[in-house]
C-alpha atoms as one frame of an Amber mdcrd trajectory, in Angstrom:
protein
 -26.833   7.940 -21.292 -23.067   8.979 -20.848 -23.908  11.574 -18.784 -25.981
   9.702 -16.559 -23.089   7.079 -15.906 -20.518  10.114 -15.539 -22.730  11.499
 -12.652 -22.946   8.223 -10.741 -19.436   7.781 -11.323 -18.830  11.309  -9.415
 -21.020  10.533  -6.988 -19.490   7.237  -5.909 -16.091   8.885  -5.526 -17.429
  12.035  -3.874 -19.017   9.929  -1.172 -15.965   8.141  -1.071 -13.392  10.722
  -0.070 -16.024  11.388   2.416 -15.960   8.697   3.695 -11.546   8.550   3.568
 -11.272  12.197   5.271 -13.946  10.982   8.215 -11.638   7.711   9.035  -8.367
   9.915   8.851 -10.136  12.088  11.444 -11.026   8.714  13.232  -7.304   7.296
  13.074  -5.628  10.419  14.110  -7.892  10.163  17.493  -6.922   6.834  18.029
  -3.111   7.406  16.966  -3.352   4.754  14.793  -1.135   5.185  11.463  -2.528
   3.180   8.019  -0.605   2.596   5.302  -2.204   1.256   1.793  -0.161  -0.629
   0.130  -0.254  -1.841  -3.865   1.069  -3.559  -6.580   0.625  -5.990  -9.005
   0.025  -9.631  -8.359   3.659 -11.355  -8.390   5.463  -8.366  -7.428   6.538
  -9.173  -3.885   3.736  -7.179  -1.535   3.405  -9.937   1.118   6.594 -11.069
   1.293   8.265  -7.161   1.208   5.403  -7.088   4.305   6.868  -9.761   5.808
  10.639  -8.550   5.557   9.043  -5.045   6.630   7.135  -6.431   9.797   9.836
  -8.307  11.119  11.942  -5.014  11.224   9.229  -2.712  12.307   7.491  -4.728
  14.953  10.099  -4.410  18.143   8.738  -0.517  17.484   5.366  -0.721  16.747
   2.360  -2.755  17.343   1.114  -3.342  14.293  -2.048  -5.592  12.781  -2.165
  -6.253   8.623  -5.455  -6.554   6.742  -5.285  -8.882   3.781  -7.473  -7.069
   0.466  -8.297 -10.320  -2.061 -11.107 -11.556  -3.964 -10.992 -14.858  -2.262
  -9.053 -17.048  -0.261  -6.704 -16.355   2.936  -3.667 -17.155   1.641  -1.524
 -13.935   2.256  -2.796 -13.268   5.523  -1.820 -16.810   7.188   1.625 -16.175
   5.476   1.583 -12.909   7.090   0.838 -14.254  10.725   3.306 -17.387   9.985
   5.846 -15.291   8.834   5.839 -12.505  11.573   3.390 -13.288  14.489   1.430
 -10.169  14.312  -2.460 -10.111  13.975  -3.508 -10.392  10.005  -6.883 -10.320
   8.889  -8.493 -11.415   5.235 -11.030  -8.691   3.636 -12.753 -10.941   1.236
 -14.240  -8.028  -1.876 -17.076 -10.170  -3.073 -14.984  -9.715  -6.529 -14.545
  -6.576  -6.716 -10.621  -5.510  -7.636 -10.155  -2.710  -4.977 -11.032  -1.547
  -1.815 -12.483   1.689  -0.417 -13.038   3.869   2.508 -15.818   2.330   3.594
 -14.489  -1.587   3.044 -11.233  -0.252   4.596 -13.164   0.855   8.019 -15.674
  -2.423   8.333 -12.076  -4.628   7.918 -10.636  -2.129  10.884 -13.426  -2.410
  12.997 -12.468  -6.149  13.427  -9.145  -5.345  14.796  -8.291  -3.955  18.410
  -7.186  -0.596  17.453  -4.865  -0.553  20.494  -2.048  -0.471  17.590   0.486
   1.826  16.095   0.206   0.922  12.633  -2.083  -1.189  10.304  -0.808  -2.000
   7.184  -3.564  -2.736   3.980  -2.658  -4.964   1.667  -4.923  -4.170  -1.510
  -6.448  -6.303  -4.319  -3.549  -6.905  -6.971  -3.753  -4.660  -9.460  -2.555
  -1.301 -10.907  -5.697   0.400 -11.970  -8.989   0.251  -9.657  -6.745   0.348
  -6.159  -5.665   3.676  -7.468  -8.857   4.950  -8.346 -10.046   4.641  -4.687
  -9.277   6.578  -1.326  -8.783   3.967   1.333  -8.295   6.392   4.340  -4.741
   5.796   4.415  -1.914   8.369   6.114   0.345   7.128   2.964   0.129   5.044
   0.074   3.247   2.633  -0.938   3.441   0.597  -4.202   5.940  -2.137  -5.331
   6.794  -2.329  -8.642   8.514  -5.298  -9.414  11.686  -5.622 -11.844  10.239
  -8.135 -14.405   7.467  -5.657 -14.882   9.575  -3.339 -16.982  10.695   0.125
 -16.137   7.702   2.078 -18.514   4.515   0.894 -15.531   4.463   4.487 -15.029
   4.073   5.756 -17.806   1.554   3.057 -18.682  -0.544   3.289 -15.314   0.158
   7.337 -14.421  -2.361   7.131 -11.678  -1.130   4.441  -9.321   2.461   6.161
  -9.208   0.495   9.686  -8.696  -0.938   8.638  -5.864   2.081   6.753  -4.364
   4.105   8.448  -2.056   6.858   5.809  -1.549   7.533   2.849  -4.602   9.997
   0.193  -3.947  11.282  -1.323  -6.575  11.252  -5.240  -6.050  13.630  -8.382
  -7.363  16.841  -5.930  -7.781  18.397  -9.250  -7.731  16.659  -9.908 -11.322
  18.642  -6.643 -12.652  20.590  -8.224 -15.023  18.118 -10.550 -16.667  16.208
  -8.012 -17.366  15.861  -4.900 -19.837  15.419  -2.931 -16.855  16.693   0.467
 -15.604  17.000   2.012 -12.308  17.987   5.718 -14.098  15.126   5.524 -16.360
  11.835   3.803 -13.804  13.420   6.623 -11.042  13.465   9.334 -13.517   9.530
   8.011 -14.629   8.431   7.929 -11.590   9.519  11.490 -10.420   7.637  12.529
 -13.720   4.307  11.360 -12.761   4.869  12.323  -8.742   8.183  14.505  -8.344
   7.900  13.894  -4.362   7.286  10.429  -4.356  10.619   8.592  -2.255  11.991
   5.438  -4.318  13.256   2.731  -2.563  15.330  -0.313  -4.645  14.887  -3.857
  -2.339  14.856  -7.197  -2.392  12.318  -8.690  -0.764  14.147 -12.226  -0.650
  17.495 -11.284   0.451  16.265  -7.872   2.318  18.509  -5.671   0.446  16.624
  -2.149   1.242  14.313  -2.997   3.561  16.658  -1.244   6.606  16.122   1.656
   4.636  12.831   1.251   3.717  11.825   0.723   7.575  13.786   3.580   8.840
  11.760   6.329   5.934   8.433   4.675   7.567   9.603   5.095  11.159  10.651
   8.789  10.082   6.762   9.701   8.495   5.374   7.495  11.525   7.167   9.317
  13.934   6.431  13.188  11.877   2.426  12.327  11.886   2.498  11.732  15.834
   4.036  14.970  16.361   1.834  16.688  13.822  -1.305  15.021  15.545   0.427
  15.421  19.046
């Protein structure tokens, strides 16, 4: 019986980074850059979007898909909060998304964009567990959440080639260490870059805008 569940279980992800390498292929034709981005519920994704966006967009033209199990929430906050196109992928309650959900959510967007940004399902386990079809993947890790979430959840930070971490502003209420989350992360993904914001003063997100520009800007001429 184990076995049997093992081998569907290989199967599913096997046809799903399939399914993630064919819409890379797609997205480099069309020039258009996707970035995945996770976190916990509470820890600041759509308004470090927002901040983002607003910094971003005078560069890019850029469209935001909204990953929940229902409502639309996020994504009229989004279009409120910046003016650019943001569309709500509703998962039927399932807490991730994957290559294939990622693709049926772009082909509802006019792909005459730079960059589309994914907003997945809140959580630090399944999102991790599943390819999208992203160019990057960015997480947020959020102060209050304590500076171990790495060591607790090794996969989401493996994956994650930038982490900001959120509410920097909370620092001091908090047992919570910049030396010791920086020094966890680079244990589970020694390349990953780390980026310390505040997502409701916008301490960071300069920074944080100007690494994205730089990887935008190094895929184009890779894909040139």
């Amino acid at each position: 019986m184990s076995v049997e569940v093992i081998e569907i279980k290989k199967s599913i992800f096997n046809a799903n980074e399939i399914d993630a390498d064919n819409l890379r292929k797609e997205l480099k034709k069309k020039k258009v850059y996707l970035l995945n981005l996770m976190a916990s519920p509470g820890a600041g994704k759509t308004t470090t979007l927002i901040k983002l966006i607003n910094n971003l967009k005078k560069d890019y033209k850029i469209a935001v898909m909204e990953a929940d199990i229902d409502s639309d929430v996020d994504a009229k906050k989004i279009e409120e909060g910046t003016g650019v196109k943001s569309i709500q992928l509703h998962t039927g309650g399932m807490c991730h998304l994957d290559a294939e959900m990622t693709k049926q959510g772009l082909d509802n967007l006019d792909l005459n964009l730079d960059l589309v940004i994914l907003e997945n399902v809140g959580n630090l386990v399944c999102p991790a567990e599943f390819d999208t079809g992203a160019i990057k993947n960015m997480m947020i890790l959020s102060v209050p959440e304590g500076d171990d979430k790495p060591l607790k959840y090794p996969l989401m930070f493996e994956v994650c080639d930038i982490v900001c971490i959120n509410k920097i502003d909370c620092l001091e209420l908090f047992d919570f260490s910049l030396e010791k989350v920086e020094k966890n992360i680079h244990y589970r993904n020694p390349k990953s870059s780390i980026f310390p914001i505040c997502a409701k003063d916008g301490r960071g997100i300069d920074e944080l805008a100007d690494h994205l520009r730089m990887e935008i800007e190094n895929w184009r001429k890779e894909n040139a």
